[in-house]
MIKE-720440 format. One record per residue (C-alpha): x, y, z. Coordinates in steps of 0.02 Angstrom, whole numbers, plus 50000, padded with zeros to 5 digits. Each point is the difference from the previous one (the first is absolute). Layout:
// MIKE-720440
XYZ ...
END
This chain:
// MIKE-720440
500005000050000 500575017450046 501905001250021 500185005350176 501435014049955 499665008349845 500265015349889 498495007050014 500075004650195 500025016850020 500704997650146 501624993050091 498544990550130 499074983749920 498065008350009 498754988249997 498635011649969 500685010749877 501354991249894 500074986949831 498145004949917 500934996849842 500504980750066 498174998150089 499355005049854 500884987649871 499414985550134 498395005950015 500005000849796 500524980650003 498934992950134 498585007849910 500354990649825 500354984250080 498275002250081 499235005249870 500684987649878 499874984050117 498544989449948 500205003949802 500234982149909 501185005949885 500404982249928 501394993249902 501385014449949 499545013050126 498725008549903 499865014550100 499415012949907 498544989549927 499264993150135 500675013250153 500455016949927 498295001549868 498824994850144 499405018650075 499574991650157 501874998850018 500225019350004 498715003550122 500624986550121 501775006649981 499565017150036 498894994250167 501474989750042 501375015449985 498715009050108 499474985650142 501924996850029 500695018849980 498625003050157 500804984550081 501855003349984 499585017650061 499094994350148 501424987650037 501595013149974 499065013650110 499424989650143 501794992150005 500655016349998 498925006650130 500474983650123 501805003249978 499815015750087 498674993350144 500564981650033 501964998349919 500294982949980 501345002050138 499095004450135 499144983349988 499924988949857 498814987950011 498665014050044 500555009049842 499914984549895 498084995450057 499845019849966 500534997449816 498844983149979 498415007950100 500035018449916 500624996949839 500174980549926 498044996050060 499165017549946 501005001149823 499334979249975 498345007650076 499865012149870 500724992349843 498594985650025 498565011850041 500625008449855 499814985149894 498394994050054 499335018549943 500864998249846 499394981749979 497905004950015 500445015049891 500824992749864 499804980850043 501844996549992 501214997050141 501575014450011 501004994550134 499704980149970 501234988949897 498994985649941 501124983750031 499724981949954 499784994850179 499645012350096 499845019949997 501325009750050 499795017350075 500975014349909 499515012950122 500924986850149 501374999749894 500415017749950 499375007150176 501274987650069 501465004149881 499805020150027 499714999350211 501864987349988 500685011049899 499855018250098 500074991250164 501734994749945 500465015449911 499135008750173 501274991050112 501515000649877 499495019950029 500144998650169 501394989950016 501205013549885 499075012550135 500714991150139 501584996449915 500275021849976 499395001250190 501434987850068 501365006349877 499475018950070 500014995450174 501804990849972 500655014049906 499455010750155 500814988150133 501365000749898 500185018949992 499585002650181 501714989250047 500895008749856 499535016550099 500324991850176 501724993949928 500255017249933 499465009650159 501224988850108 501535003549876 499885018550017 499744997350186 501714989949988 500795013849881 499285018450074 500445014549936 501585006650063 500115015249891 499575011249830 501245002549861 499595007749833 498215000150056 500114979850028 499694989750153 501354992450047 499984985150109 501034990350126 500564984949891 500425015649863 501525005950095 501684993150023 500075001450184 501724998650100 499415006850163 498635007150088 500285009750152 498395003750119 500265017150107 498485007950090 498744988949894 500635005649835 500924986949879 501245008049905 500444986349862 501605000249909 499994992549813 501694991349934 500475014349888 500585012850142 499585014249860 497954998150025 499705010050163 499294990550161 497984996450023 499245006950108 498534986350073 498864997850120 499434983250005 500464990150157 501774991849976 499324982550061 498645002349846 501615001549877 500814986250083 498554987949974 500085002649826 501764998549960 500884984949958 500834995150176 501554991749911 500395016349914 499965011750130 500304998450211 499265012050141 501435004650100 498975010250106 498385003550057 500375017349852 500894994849874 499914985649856 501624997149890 500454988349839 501214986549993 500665006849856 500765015550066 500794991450163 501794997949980 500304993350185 499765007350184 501145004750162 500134999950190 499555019250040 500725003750181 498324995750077 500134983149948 498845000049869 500044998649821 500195012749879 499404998249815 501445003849853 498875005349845 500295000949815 498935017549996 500215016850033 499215004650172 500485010150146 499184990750112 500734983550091 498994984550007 500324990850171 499404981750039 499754994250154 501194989050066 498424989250045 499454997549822 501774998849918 499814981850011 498335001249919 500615013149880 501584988449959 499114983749945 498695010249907 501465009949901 501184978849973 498424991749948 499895009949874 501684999949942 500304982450019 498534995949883 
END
């Protein structure tokens, strides 16, 4: 029957009610001459014309018969339609399938054979009847039963594409939602430290050799001792957390340095250690002589691997 994705949608959505006249009408057109024609003897060599296509009763039954069904198919497409929207077959599918048998299989065989009983005492011949050898066969059983099969299957092949677009939006949406939660928590892991050139510029940006902490204020230093010092106010511990603790050591409760620009330590007078650095600063950097052991096997493992 009706090709269930066709050309002549107008649109992207499968519409029962609105889409494929062209298709309903070519099958309507069809079932109408094989009802018509059925019955005609037309003997040895198909002699249609002679004993089918000259006989006016023919005509009129073909033109009854485009009628009878074109109310029936339209009967069956809109109240299919209409069901799909109060009773989906997902909410409950053996309710919608006694739904589709009740309301539309028994009233279109209803009609077609009321039909054909008033056509029979007007004209004395039987429209919807296809005389057999052994028994009678109901056309209206048959083409009632071929169009209710046919949009209840197209109705949940509708449904199921529906259902199909709702789970592919509401994974594209889970999926987006930890895209943005994976996002959020990487610029919570790199803030902002500063603004160059009217660009943020963030933690894992810089080439950071040492951050000293002095009244709550970070001042960072970058590798390249020609950039000035940053000026910061995020908690040291905060910067800490978020910098890789094989690269750089906390001395101090103040101050953060990189492997890279220790070149060794000494005894100050005090007993404690002080820090001999590859960089230009005018500060000292002094160790506790509680954490030197610490501070020792953190700065060997490193250089032993």
């Amino acid at each position: 029957m009706e090709s269930v994705k066709s050309t002549e949608s107008t649109d992207g959505d499968w519409d029962l009610s609105i889409n494929h006249w062209r298709s309903r009408t070519i099958w309507i057109l069809i079932f109408s001459f094989y009802n018509a024609s059925a019955g005609y003897r037309i003997g040895a060599g198909w002699k249609i014309y002679k004993y089918c296509l000259s006989n006016t009763n023919f005509y009129v039954d073909f033109l009854w018969s485009i009628f009878f069904l074109s109310v029936m198919v339209e009967w069956t497409m809109q109240t299919t339609a209409y069901f799909d929207q109060k009773q989906p077959w997902r909410n409950e599918f053996l309710k919608r399938f006694f739904i589709q048998i009740i309301f539309i299989y028994l009233p279109t065989i209803f009609y077609l054979e009321c039909m054909d009983r008033l056509y029979l005492q007007i004209t004395d011949r039987a429209l919807f009847r296809i005389p057999q050898n052994i028994l009678q066969l109901p056309f209206s059983m048959g083409i009632s039963l071929i169009y209710t099969l046919f949009y209840s299957l197209a109705s949940l092949y509708r449904e199921y594409r529906a259902g199909i677009g709702e789970v592919e939006i509401l994974i594209n949406d889970e999926k987006q939602g930890k895209i943005a939660a994976i996002k959020q928590n990487n610029l919570q892991d790199n803030p902002v430290i500063t603004i160059r050139d009217g660009k943020d510029i963030r933690l894992m940006d810089l080439d950071i050799v040492l951050i000293c902490n002095n009244n709550g204020m970070n001042t960072i230093y970058e590798r390249n001792p020609a950039n000035p010092p940053i000026q910061d106010s995020h908690a040291l511990k905060y910067l800490v957390e978020r910098l890789d603790t094989k690269e750089y050591y906390q001395i101090t409760r103040w101050e953060l340095v990189h492997r890279s620009v220790i070149k060794g330590y000494e005894v100050n007078g005090d007993k404690n250690f002080r820090l001999q650095l590859d960089f230009p600063l005018e500060q000292q950097l002094v160790i506790n002589k509680d954490k030197i052991d610490d501070f020792a096997k953190w700065l060997l493992d490193e250089n032993d691997g």
